[in-house]
C-alpha positions in Angstrom: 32.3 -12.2 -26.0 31.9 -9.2 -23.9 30.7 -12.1 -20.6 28.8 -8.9 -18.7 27.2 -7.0 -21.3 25.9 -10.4 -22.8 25.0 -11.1 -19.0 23.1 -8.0 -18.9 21.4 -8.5 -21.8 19.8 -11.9 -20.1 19.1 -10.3 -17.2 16.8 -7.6 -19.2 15.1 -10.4 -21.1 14.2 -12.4 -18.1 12.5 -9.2 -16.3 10.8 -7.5 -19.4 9.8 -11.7 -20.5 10.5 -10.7 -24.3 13.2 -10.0 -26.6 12.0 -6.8 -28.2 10.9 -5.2 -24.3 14.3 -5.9 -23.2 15.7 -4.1 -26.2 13.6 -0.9 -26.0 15.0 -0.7 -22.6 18.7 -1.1 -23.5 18.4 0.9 -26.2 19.8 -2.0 -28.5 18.7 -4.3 -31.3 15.7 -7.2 -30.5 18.3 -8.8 -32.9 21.5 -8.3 -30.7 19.5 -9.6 -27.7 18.4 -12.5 -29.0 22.6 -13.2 -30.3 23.9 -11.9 -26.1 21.3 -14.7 -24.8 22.5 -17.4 -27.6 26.0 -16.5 -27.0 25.7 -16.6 -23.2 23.8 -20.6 -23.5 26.4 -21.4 -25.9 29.5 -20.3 -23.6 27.6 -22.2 -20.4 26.5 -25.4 -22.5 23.1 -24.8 -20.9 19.4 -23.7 -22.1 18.3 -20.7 -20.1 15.2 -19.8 -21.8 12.3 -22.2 -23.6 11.3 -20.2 -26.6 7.3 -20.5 -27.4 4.4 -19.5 -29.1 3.4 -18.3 -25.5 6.9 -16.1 -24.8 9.5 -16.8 -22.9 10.6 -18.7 -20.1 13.6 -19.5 -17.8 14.7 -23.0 -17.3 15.6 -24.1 -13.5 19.1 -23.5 -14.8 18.0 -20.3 -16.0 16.6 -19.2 -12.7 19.6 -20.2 -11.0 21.9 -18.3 -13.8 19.5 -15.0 -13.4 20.1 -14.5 -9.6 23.5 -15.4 -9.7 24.0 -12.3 -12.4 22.1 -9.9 -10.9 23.8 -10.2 -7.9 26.7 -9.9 -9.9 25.9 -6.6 -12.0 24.2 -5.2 -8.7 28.0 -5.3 -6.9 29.9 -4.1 -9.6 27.4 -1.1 -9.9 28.6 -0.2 -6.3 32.0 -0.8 -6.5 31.8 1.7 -9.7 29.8 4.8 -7.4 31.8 3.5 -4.3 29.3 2.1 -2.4 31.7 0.1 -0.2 33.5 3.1 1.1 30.8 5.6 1.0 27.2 4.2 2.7 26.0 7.7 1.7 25.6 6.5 -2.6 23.0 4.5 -3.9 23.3 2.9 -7.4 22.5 -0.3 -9.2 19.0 -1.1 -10.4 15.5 -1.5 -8.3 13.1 -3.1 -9.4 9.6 -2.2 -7.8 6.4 -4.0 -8.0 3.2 -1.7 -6.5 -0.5 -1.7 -7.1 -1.7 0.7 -9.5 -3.9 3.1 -7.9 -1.3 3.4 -4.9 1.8 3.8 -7.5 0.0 6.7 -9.6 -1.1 8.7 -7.2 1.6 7.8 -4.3 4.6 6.2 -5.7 5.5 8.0 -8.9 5.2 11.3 -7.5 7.8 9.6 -4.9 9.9 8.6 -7.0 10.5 12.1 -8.8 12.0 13.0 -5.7 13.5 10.1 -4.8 15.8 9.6 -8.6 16.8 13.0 -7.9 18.6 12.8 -4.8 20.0 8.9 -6.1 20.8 10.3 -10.0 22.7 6.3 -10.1 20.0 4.3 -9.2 18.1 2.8 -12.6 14.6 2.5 -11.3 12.0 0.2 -13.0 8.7 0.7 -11.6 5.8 -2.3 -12.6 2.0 -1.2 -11.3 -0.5 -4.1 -11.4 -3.0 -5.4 -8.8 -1.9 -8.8 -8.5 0.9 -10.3 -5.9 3.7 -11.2 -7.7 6.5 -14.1 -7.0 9.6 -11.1 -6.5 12.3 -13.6 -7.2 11.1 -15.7 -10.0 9.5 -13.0 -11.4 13.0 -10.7 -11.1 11.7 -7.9 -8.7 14.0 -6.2 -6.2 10.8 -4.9 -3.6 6.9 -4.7 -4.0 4.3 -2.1 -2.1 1.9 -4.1 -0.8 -1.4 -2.6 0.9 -2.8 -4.7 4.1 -2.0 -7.0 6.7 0.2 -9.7 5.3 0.0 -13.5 5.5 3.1 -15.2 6.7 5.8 -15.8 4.5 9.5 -15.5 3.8 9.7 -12.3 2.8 10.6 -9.3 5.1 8.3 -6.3 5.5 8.7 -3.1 6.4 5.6 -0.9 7.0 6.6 2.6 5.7 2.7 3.9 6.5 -1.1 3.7 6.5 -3.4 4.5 4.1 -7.3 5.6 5.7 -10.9 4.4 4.1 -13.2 7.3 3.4 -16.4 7.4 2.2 -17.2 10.2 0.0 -19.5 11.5 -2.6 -20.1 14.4 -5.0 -21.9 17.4 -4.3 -24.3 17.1 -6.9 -25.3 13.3 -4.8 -25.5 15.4 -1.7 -27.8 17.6 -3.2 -30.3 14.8 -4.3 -30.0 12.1 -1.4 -28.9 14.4 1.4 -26.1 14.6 4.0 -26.3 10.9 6.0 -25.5 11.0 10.2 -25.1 7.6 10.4 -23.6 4.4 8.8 -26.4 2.1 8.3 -28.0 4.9 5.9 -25.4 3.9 3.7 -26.8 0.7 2.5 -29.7 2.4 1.0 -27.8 4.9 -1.1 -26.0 3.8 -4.8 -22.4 3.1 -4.6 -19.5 1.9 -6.7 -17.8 -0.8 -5.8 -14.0 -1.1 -5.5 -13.8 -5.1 -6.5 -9.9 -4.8 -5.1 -11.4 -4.8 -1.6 -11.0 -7.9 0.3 -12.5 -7.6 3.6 -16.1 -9.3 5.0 -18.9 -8.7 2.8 -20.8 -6.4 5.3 -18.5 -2.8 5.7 -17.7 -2.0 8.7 -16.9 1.1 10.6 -16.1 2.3 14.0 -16.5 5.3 16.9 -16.0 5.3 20.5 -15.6 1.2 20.6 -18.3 1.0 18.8 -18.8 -1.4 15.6 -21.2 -0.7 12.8 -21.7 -3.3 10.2 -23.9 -2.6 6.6 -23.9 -3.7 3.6 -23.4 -1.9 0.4 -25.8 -1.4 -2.8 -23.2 -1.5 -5.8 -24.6 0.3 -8.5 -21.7 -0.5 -10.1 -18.4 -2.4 -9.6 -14.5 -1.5 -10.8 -11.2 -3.0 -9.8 -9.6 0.2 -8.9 -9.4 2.8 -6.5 -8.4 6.0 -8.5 -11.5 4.9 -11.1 -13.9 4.3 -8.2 -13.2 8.0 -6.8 -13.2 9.2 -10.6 -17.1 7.6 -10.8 -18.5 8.9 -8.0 -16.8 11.9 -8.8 -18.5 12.2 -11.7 -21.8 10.2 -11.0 -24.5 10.2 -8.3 -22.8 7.2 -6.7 -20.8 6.9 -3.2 -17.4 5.9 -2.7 -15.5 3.9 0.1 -12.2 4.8 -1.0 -8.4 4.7 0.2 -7.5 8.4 1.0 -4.6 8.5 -2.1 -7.7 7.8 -4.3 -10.6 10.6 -3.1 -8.2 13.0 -1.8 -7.4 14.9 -4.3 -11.0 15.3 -5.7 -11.8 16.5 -2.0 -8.7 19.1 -2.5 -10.8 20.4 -5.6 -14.3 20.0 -4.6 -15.4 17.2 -6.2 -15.9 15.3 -3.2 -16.9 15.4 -0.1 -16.4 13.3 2.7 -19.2 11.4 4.4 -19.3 10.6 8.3 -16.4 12.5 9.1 -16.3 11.4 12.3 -16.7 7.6 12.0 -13.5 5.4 11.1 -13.9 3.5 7.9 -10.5 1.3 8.8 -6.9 1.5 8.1 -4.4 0.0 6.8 -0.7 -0.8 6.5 1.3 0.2 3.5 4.5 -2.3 3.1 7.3 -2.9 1.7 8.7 -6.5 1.0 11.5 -7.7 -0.3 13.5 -11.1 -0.1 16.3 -12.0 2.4 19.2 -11.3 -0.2 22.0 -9.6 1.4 23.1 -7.7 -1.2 20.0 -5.6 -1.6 20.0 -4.4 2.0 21.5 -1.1 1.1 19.2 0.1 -1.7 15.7 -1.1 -0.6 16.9 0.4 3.2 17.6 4.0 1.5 14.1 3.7 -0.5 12.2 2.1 2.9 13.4 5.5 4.8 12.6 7.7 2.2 9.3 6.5 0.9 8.0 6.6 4.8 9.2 9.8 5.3 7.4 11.1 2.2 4.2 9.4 3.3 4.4 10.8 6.4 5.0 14.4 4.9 2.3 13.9 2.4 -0.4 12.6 4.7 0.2 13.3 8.1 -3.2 12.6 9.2 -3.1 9.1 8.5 -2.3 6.4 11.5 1.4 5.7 12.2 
């Protein structure tokens, strides 16, 4: 038995959480997977994975086996590109978690760039909306958007992303141009559901707070569809700047209450406390801030 290529093979089918994901990755058999991860429980006398109508699970042992290995494949892929002599490689795999909106219009973009100047780093990039447990669940980092709860984790801010409110020309036309906030709450909007702040919106000018509510014509739970709608519909949008920005680039927007701040907030990066990952998620820390602050220099720093 080949112990790391079977060992690599478990560690694929505990990220991807299926036999045939993990072998459309690999490039390999769902049968030769499913034989590595046998072979591997055999050889250790232990169950690593509960098999179910549901998919498939690791056992505590499993778990344990999982981070043990990755650690494992994760050194040998920088002794192989010399990591340990030369600080200046990156290599091994990172796995990402980031919110969807965020990672189409900000992160892949990014990480064009970024697998270009790092051609040994095996990137795996996983966009959804919810928060997700980065060590059970087998990521390396996750972009998350806000100001964090307390937890184990270490986070790095690498930016800020800006509110806007915005709306098409064609809504302009029929409503008119508002001068203040609470004009707002009489006009249709979308709704981003994503948005977790107090119920009433809030915005800000010369220490000034201005609180209204929103009439939601409709609601979605994502930013890039939000912008799309209003966009395309007689509807308003209170939107993260990655999200309207390019339709104000091409005229399909506008933005609303220029003047006015809508709020801000922090774009991080977490990741857990394991050593070996300082390296890589340092390298991608630096160069995703520098990016953001290249790409959207007006934003708050």
């Amino acid at each position: 038995m080949d112990k790391l290529n079977v060992m690599n093979s478990f560690v694929f089918v505990a990220e991807k959480g299926s036999y045939t994901a993990a072998a459309q990755h690999l490039g390999r058999t769902k049968a030769l997977m499913s034989t590595h991860v046998s072979q591997l429980e055999n050889a250790l006398e232990v169950r690593l994975i509960h098999r179910s109508t549901r998919g498939l699970q690791l056992t505590d042992a499993g778990r344990a086996y999982y981070e043990q290995a990755k650690r494992i494949l994760d050194d040998i892929s920088m002794v192989e590109v010399g990591l340990k002599s030369d600080q200046q490689q990156v290599a091994g795999r990172l796995r990402i978690s980031a919110p969807t909106t965020f990672g189409e219009c900000v992160l892949m973009p990014f990480v064009a760039q970024f697998i270009k100047q790092h051609p040994d780093l095996n990137i795996d990039v996983v966009l959804n909306d919810r928060f997700v447990d980065l060590v059970s669940e087998g990521y390396d980092l996750a972009i998350r958007i806000g100001h964090l709860q307390d937890s184990d984790l270490i986070a790095v801010s690498v930016g800020h992303m800006t509110l806007k409110v915005c709306a098409s020309p064609q809504f302009i036309a029929q409503y008119g141009l508002p001068n203040h906030p609470h004009q707002l709450s009489n006009l249709p909007a979308v709704f981003d559901s994503n948005y977790k702040g107090p119920k009433l919106r809030q915005c800000f000018k010369q220490g000034e707070t201005f609180s209204f509510p929103i009439q939601a014509t409709i609601s979605v739970n994502n930013a890039l569809a939000s912008a799309t709608l209003a966009a395309n519909a007689n509807l308003l949008t209170i939107s993260p700047d990655f999200a309207v920005d390019p339709y104000i680039k091409s005229g399909k927007l506008s933005q609303l209450l220029p003047d006015y701040d809508f709020g801000a907030y922090p774009v991080n990066v977490v990741y857990s406390h394991r050593k070996y990952l300082q390296h890589k998620v340092n390298v991608f820390n630096q160069a995703l801030k520098a990016y953001m602050a290249q790409s959207y220099p007006t934003q708050r720093s």
